[in-house]
C-alpha positions as CSV (number, residue, x, y, z in Angstrom):
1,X,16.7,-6.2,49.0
2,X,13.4,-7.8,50.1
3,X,11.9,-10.4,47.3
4,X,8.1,-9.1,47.8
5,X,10.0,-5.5,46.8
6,X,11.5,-6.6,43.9
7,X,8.9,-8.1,42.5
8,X,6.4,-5.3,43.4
9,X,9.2,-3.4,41.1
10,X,8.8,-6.4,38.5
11,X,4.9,-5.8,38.3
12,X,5.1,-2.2,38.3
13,X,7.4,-2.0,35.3
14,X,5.1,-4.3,33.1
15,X,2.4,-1.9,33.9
16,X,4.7,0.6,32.7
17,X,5.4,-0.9,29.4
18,X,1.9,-2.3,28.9
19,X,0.7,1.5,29.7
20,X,3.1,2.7,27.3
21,X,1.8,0.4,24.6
22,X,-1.3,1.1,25.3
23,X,-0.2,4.9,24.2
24,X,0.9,4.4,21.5
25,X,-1.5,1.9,19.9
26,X,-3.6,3.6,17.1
27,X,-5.7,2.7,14.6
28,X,-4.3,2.2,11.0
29,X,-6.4,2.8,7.7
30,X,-5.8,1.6,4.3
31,X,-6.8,2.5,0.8
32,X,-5.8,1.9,-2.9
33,X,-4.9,-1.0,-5.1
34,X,-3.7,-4.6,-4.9
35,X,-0.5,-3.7,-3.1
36,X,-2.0,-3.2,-0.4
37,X,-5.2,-5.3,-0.5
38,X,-5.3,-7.9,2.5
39,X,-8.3,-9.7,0.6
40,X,-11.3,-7.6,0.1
41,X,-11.7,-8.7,-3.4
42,X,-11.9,-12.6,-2.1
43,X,-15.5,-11.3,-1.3
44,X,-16.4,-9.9,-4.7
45,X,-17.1,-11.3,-7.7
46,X,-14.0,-10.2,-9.6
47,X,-11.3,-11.5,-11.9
48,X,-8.5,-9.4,-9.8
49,X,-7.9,-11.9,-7.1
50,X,-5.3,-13.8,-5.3
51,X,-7.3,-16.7,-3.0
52,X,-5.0,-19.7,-4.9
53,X,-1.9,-21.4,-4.7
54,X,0.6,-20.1,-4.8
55,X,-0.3,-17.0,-3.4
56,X,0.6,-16.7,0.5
57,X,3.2,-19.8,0.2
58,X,5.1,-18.0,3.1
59,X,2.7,-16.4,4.8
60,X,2.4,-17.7,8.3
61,X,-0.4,-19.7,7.5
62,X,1.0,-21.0,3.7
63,X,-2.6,-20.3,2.5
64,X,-4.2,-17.7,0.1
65,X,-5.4,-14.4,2.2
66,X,-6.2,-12.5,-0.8
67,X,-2.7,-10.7,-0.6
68,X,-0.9,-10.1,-3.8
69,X,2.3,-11.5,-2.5
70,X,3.8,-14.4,-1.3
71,X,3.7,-13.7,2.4
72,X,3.3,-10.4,3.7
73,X,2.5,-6.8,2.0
74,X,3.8,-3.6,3.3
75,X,0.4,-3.0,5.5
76,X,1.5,-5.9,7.2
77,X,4.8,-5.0,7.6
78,X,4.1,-1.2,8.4
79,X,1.4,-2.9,11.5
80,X,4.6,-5.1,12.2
81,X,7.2,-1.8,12.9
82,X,4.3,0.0,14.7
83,X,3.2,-2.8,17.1
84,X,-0.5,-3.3,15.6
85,X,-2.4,-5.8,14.9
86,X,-2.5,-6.2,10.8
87,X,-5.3,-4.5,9.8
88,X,-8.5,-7.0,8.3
89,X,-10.2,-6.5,5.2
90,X,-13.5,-4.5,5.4
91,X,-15.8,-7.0,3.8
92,X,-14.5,-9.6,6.2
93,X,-17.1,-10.7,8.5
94,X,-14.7,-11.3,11.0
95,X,-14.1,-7.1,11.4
96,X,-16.6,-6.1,14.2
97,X,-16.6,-5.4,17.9
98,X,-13.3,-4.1,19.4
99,X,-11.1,-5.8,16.1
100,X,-13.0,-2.5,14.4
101,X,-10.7,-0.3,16.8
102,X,-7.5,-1.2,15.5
103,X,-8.8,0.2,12.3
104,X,-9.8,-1.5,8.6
105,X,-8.0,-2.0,4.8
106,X,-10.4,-0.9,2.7
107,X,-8.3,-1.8,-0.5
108,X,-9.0,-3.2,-3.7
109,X,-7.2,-5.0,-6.3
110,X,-7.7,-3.5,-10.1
111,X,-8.8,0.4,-8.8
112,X,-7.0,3.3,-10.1
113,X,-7.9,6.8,-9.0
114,X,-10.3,7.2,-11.6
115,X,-13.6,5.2,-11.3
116,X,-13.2,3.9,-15.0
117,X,-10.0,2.2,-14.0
118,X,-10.3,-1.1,-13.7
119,X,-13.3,-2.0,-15.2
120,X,-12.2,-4.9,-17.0
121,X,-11.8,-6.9,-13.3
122,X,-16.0,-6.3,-13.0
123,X,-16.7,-5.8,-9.6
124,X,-13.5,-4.0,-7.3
125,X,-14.2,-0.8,-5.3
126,X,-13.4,2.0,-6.7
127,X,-12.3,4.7,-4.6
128,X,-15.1,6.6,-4.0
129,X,-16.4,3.8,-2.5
130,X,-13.9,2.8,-0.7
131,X,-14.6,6.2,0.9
132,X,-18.0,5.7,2.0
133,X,-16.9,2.6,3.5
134,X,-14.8,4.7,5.8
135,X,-17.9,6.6,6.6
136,X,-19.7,3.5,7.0
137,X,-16.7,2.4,9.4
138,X,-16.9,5.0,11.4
139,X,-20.7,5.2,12.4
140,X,-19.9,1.3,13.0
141,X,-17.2,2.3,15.3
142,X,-19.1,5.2,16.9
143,X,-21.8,2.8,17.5
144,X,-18.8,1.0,20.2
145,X,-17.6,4.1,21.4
146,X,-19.3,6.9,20.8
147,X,-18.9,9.7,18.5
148,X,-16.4,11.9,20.4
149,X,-14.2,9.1,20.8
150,X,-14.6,7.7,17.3
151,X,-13.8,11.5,16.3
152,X,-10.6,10.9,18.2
153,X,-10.0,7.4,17.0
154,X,-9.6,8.9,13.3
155,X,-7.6,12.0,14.4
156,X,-4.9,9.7,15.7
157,X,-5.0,6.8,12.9
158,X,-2.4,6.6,10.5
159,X,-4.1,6.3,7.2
160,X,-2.1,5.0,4.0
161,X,-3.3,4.9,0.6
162,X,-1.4,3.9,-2.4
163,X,-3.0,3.9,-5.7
164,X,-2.2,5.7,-9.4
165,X,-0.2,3.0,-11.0
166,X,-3.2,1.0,-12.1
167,X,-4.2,4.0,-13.9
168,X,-1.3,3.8,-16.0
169,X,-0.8,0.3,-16.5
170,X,-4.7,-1.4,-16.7
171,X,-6.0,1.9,-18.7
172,X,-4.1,4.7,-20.2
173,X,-1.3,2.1,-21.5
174,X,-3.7,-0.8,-21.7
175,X,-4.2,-1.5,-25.4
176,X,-2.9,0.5,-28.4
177,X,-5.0,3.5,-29.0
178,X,-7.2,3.4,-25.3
179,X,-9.8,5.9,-24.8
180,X,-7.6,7.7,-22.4
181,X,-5.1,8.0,-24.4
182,X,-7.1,9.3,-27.5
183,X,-8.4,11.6,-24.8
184,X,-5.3,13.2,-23.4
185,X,-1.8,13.3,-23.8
186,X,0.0,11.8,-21.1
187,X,0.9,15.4,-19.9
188,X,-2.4,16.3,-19.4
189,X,-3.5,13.0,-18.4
190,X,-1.1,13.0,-15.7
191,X,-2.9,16.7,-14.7
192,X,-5.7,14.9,-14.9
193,X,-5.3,12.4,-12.4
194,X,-3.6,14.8,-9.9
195,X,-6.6,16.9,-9.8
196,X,-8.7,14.0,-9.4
197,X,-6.3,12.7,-6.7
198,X,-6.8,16.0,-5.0
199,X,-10.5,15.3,-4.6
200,X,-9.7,11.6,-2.8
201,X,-6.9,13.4,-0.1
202,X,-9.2,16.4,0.7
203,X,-11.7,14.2,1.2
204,X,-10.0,11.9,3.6
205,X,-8.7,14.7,5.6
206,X,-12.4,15.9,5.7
207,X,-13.2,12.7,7.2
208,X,-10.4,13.2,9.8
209,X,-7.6,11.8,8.6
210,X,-4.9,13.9,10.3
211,X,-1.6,11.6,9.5
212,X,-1.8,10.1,6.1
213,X,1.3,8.5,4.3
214,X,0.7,8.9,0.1
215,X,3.0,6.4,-2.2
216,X,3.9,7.1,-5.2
217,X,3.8,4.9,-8.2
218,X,6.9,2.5,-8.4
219,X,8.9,2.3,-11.6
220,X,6.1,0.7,-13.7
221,X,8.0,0.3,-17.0
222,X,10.4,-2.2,-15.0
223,X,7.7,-4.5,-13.5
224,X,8.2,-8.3,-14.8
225,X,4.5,-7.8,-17.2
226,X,5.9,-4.6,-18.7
227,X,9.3,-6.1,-20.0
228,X,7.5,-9.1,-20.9
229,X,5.3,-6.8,-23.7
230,X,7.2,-3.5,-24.1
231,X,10.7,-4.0,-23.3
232,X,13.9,-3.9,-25.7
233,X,16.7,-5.9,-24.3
234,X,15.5,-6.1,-20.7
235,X,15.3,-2.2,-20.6
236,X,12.9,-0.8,-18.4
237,X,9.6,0.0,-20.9
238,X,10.4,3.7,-21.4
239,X,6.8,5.2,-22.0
240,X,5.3,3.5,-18.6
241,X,8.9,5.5,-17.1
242,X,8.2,8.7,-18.3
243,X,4.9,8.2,-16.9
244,X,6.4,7.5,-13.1
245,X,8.5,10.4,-14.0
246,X,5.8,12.5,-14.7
247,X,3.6,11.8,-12.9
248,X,5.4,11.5,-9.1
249,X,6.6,15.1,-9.1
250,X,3.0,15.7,-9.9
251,X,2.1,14.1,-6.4
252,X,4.8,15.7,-4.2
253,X,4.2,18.9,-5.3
254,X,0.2,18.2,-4.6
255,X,1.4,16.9,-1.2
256,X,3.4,19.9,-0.4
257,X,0.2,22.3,-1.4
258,X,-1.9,20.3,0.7
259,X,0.1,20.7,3.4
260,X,0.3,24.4,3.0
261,X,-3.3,25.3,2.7
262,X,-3.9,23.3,5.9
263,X,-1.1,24.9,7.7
264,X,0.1,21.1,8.9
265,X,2.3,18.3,7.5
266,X,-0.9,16.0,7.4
267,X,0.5,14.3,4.4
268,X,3.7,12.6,3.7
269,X,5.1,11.6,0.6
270,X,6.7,8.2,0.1
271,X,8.5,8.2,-3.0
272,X,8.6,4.4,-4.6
273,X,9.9,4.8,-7.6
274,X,13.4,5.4,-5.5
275,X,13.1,2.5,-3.0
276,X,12.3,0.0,-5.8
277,X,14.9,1.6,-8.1
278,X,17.6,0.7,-5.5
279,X,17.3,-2.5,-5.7
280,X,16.0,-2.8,-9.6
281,X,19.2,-1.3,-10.3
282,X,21.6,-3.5,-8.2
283,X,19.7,-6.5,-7.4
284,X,23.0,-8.6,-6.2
285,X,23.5,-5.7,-3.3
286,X,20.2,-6.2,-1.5
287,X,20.5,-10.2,-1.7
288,X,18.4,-11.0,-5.2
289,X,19.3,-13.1,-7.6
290,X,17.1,-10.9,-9.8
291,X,15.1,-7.9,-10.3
292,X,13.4,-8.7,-13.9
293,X,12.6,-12.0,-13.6
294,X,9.3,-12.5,-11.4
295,X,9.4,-15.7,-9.0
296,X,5.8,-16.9,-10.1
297,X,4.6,-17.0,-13.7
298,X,5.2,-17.9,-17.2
299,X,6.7,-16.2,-20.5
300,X,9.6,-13.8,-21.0
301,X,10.6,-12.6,-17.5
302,X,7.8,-14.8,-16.2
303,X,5.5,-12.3,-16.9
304,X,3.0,-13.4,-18.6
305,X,-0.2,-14.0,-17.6
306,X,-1.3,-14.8,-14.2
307,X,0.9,-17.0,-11.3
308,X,-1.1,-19.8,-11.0
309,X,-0.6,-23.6,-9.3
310,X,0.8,-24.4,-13.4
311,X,3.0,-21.3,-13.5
312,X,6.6,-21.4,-13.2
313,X,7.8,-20.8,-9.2
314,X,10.9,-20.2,-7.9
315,X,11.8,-21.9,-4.3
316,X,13.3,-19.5,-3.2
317,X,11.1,-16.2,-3.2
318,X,13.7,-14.0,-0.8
319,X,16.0,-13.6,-4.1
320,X,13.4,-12.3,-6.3
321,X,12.3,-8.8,-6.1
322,X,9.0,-9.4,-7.9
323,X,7.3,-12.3,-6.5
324,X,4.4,-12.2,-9.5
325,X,4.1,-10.1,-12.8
326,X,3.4,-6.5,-11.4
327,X,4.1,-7.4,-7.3
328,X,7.1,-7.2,-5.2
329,X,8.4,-10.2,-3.2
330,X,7.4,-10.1,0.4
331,X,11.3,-9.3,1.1
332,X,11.2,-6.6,-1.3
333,X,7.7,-4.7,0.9
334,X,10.0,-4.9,3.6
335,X,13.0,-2.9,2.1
336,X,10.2,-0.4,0.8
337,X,8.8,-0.7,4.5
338,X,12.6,0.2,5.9
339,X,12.8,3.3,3.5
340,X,9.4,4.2,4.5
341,X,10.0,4.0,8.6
342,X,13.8,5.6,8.4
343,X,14.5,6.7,5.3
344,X,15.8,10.0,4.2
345,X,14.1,12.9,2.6
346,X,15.3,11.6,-0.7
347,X,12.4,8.6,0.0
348,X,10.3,10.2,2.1
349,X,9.1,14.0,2.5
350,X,8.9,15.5,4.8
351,X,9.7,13.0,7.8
352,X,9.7,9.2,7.6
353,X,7.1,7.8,9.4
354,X,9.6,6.5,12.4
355,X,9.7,10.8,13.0
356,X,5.9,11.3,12.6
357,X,5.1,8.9,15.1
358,X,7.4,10.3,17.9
359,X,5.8,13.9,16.9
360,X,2.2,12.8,17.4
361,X,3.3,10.7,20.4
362,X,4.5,14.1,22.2
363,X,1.9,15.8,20.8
């Protein structure tokens, strides 16, 4: 076969798969807490940060990005398995011109769903705000390409937000006696924040969000801080439990009625408490040395307190599940990430986000 044909074939198939790339690029969104901050709080003056050693100590770089973890978080990871760019910070000044297209994190470290949550960290920004920032981002964007296109931009994003378990843990459960808790039982508290929640996901589906992946909280009592202050023998702390347990069937059942009213599976449920439990409850089968023990810190457990340059640190952080206090290991976000891509309805309802893409791709 003539050369100049074959590589007219050569050339012609890397169009092919740059076209196809092209396709399926989209812009990726992300709100909620400090598991999925990328370093928005490094640009406020707040106590909730991570811009020190020995935070990012295997992130490519080996600096502090304002990521609670020691190398990646799960938006990273999610960008990773869905061939995007990893999304930067909103208050980065680096986020304008064409970088805006492949979307903004607009997370904070400290929120919780209520604006109230959190206020002990001083400045963070609370979800309401991070909401207007996502209005803000998309006159910015329809600024570059117009409105219709913007309009399109947003339709075809895939938006995650994952946030609730500060609500728990930095204010109902905070200190003995909270005004929460003197306000509601945890029953209705739990009513409370799903109606509240409701508000936030209405909102962002108002603003276009047409594909939105919601996480649940994670099993909170078993975090390394929790067993430090509340647990007996190493036992998960029960009360933060039966808040998870409370308040997760709470969520799916909001997602499901979301989904109902508008007549589309917009929303997908990602249910953490599960993929953490996996490997909480049998460490030694997904390659950990430990799932109570955090790999940075000081105290019982090594929770105590904040992982510091002084703070206890493991060398190895792929055997511990919890790289600080209340944060998983960057191996951990990737087992999460796995469950999240192609896991079963068990994890994630009603299609892992490996499915949803291939529906919107045909569609």
């Amino acid at each position: 076969m003539d050369s100049s044909f074959l590589l007219l074939l050569s050339l012609l198939n890397l169009v092919l798969v740059f076209l196809s790339s092209q396709a399926e690029a989209r812009a990726f969104i992300v709100f909620g807490d400090s598991l999925v901050d990328n370093g928005n709080n490094d640009y406020l003056a707040t106590t909730a940060r991570a811009d020190s050693y020995p935070y990012g100590i295997d992130y490519p770089t080996h600096r502090p990005t304002g990521r609670f973890s020691n190398g990646l978080n799960i938006p990273d990871i999610i960008s990773e398995q869905i061939g995007s760019e990893p999304t930067l910070p909103y208050l980065s000044p680096e986020l304008n011109g064409e970088r805006l297209l492949v979307g903004a994190n607009f997370a904070s470290a400290g929120i919780g769903i209520l604006n109230d949550t959190g206020i002990q960290f001083l400045f963070v920004i609370r979800m309401f705000q991070q909401l207007l920032y996502f209005e803000q981002y998309q006159e910015r964007v329809s600024a570059l390409i117009g409105p219709e296109q913007t309009q399109q931009l947003v339709n075809d994003a895939l938006i995650l937000i994952t946030v609730g378990g500060n609500d728990f843990v930095n204010n109902y459960f905070l200190i003995p006696f909270s005004p929460r808790s003197r306000q509601f039982s945890l029953p209705d508290y739990v009513a409370y924040l799903i109606s509240e929640y409701r508000k936030i996901l209405r909102r962002i589906y108002e603003l276009g969000g047409r594909r939105v992946l919601v996480t649940g909280t994670g099993p909170m009592g078993c975090v390394p801080a929790e067993l430090a202050m509340r647990s007996i023998n190493g036992e998960c702390a029960p009360q933060l439990q039966e808040a998870t347990n409370l308040f997760n069937p709470r969520l799916s059942q909001l997602i499901n009625d979301l989904n109902n009213e508008i007549g589309s599976d917009v929303f997908i449920f990602a249910n953490a408490f599960d993929m953490h439990m996996d490997f909480i409850s049998d460490p030694q089968a997904y390659g950990f040395v430990s799932s109570k023990i955090a790999c940075c810190g000081q105290g019982p457990y090594n929770g105590i307190g904040l992982c510091t340059p002084v703070s206890n640190l493991c060398p190895n952080r792929d055997l511990f599940a919890f790289w600080d206090a209340f944060h998983p290991s960057e191996k951990a976000n990737r087992l999460i990430v796995q469950a999240i891509m192609t896991g079963t309805t068990k994890y994630i309802n009603p299609v892992n986000l490996s499915t949803a893409m291939a529906i919107d791709f045909r569609t």
